[in-house]
C-alpha positions as CSV (number, residue, x, y, z in Angstrom):
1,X,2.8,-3.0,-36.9
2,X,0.0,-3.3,-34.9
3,X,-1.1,-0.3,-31.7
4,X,0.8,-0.7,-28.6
5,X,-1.6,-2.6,-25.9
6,X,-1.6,-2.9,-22.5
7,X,-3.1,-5.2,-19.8
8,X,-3.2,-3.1,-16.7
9,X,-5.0,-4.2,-13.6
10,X,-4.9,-2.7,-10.0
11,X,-6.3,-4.3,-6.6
12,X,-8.2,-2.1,-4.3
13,X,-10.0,-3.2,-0.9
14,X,-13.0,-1.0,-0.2
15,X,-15.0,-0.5,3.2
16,X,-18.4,0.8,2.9
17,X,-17.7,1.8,-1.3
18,X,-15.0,3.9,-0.2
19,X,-11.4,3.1,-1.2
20,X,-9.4,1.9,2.1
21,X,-6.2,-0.1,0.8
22,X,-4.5,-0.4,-2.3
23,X,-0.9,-0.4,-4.0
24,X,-0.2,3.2,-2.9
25,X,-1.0,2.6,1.4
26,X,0.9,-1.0,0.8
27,X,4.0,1.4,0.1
28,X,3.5,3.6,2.7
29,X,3.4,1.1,4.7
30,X,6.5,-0.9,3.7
31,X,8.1,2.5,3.3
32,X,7.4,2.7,7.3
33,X,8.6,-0.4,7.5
34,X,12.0,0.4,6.0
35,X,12.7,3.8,7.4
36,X,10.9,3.6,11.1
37,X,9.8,7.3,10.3
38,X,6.5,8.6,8.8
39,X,8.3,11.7,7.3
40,X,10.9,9.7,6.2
41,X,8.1,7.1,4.1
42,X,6.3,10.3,2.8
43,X,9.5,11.9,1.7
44,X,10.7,8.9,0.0
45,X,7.6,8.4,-1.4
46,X,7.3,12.3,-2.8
47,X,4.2,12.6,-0.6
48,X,3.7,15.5,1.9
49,X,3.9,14.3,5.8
50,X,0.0,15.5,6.2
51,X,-1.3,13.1,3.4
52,X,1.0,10.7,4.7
53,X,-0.5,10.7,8.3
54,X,-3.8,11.0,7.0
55,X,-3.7,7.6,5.3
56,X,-2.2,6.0,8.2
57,X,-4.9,7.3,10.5
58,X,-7.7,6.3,8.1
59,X,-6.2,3.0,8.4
60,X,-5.9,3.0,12.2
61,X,-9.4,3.9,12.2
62,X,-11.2,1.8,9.4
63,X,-9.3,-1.5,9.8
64,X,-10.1,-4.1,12.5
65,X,-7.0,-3.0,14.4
66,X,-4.3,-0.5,14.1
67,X,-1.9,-0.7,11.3
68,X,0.9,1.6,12.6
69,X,2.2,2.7,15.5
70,X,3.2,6.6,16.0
71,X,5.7,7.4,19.1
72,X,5.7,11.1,18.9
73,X,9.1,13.0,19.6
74,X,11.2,13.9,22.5
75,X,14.7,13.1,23.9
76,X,14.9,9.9,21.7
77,X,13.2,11.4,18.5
78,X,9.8,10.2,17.1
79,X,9.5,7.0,14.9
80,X,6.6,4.7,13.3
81,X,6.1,1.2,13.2
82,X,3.7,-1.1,11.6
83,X,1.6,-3.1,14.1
84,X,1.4,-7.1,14.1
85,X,-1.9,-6.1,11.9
86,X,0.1,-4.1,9.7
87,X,2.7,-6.4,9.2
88,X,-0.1,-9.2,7.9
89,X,-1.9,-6.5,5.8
90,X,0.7,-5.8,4.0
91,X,2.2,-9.1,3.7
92,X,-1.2,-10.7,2.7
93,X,-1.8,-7.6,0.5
94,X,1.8,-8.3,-1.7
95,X,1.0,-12.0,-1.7
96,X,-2.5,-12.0,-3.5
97,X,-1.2,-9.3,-5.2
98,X,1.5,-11.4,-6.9
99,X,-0.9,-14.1,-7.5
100,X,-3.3,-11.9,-9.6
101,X,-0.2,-10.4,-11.0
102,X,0.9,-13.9,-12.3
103,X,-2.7,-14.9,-13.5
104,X,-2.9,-12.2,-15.6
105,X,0.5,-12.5,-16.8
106,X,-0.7,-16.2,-18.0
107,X,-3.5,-14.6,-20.1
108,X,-2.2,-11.2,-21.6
109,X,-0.6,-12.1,-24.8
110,X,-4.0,-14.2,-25.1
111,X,-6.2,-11.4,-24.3
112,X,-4.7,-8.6,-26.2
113,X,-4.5,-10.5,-28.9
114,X,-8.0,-11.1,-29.3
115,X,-8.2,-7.0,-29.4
């Protein structure tokens, strides 16, 4: 029996060599998406609220446009959206994610077993 091998890959998008947007922020932001709630995302997610908001607002800030909308609370509660930006982030983001997915999926077996 031969080692256990793995082909693992992971797509980030940088901005000035820092990371910006990546599989964890996609999830945050469909976890937004979902639950119309920052806390609610971060809690679901295991993350604390502060990280939470921090990503969001480094996002706001670094992206061409907002990705997410904060209403803060009052009579009618607080909530979170994701912008029209947001929304085609993210859905751009899971696409060519898939599609790298699938590529490497066609050469894995190939790969690994040249290692």
């Amino acid at each position: 029996m031969g080692t256990p091998k793995d082909l693992k890959i992971r797509c980030w998008i940088d901005i000035d060599g820092k990371k910006f947007f990546g599989p964890g922020r996609a999830q945050l932001l469909m976890m937004i998406d979902k639950n119309g709630s920052l806390s609610k995302a971060a809690k679901e997610m295991g993350m604390s609220y502060r990280k939470a908001w921090s990503m969001v607002e480094d996002m706001n800030l670094r992206g061409q446009q907002p990705y997410v909308e904060l209403h803060k609370g009052g009579t009618k509660g607080g909530g979170a959206e994701l912008t029209e930006t947001g929304k085609k982030v993210l859905s751009t983001f899971l696409k060519m994610n898939d599609k790298i997915t699938a590529t490497v999926q066609q050469h894995t077996e190939e790969m690994l077993g040249l290692i």
